[in-house]
N, C-alpha and C positions, 0 to 999 in steps of 0.2 A: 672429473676434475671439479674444485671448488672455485679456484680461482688459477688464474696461468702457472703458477708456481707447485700448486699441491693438487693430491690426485690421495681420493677418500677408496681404500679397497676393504671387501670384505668376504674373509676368508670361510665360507658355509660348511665346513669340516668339523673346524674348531670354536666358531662365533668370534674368532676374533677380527675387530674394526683396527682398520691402519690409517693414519695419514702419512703419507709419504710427500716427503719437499722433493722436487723436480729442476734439475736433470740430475740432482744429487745422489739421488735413490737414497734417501736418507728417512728412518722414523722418524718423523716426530711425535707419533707417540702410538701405544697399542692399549686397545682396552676388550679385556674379554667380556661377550654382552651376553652369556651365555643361553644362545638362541641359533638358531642355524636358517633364520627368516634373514632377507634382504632387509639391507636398511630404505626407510623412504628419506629422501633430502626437500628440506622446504625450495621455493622458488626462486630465495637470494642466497640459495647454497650455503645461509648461514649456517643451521640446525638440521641436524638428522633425529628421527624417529629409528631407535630398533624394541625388540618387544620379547623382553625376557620376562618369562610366567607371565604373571598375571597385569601386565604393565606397561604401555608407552611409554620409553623414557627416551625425551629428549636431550640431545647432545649437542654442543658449539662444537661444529666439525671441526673450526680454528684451534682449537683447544684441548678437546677431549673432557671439557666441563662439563656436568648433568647439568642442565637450564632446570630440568621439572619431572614429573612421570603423571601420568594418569593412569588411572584403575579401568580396567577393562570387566566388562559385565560379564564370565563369565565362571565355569568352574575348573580351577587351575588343575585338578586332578586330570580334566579330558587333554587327548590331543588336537592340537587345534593349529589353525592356520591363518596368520593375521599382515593384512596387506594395509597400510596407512597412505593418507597421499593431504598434502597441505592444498588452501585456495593460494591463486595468483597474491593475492597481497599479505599472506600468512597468518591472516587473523583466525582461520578454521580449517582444523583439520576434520577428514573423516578416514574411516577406516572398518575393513572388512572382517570380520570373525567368521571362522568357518569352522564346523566340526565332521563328524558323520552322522550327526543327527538335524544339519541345517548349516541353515547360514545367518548374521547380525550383521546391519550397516549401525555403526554410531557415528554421531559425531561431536565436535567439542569446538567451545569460542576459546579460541586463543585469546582472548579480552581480559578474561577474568580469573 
């Protein structure tokens, strides 16, 4: 859930992201993120992280708006495995990259 009313699901099949209004069971909206990775949710369930190719893109769960993306270090050819996770007050995120040749933590000021 985002807030008491909506409830953020995410279908690992297809990459498609849902908000659903509650107890309505109503879309409010679908967006294909074409990724089959969990989304990470910041800590005032505003914004979600998901991570198609080569990129964090952030999304107003409220809305289904792109806020921003960020370039991930590495090469989009490999297969790879990418977990995000926000600080308590949303200024930074970090995030995991993993391939079969290793693993990268980055991270990034939400400031700038």
């Amino acid at each position: 859930f985002i807030d008491e009313d909506h409830l953020l699901t995410m279908n690992c099949f297809d990459g498609q992201l849902v908000l659903w209004k509650v107890p309505e069971l109503q879309a409010v909206y679908r967006l294909r993120t074409g990724t089959d990775a969990q989304p990470s949710r910041s800590h005032s369930r505003k914004y979600v992280f998901v991570q198609p190719q080569d990129r964090l893109t952030i999304i107003e769960a409220k809305t289904g708006q792109i806020a921003g993306s960020l370039q991930l270090p590495y090469d989009p050819d490999r297969s790879i495995e990418t977990n995000a996770a926000f600080n308590a007050d949303g200024t930074r995120v970090a995030a995991t990259i993993s391939d079969l040749t290793g693993a990268l933590l980055v991270a990034y000021d939400m400031k700038t």
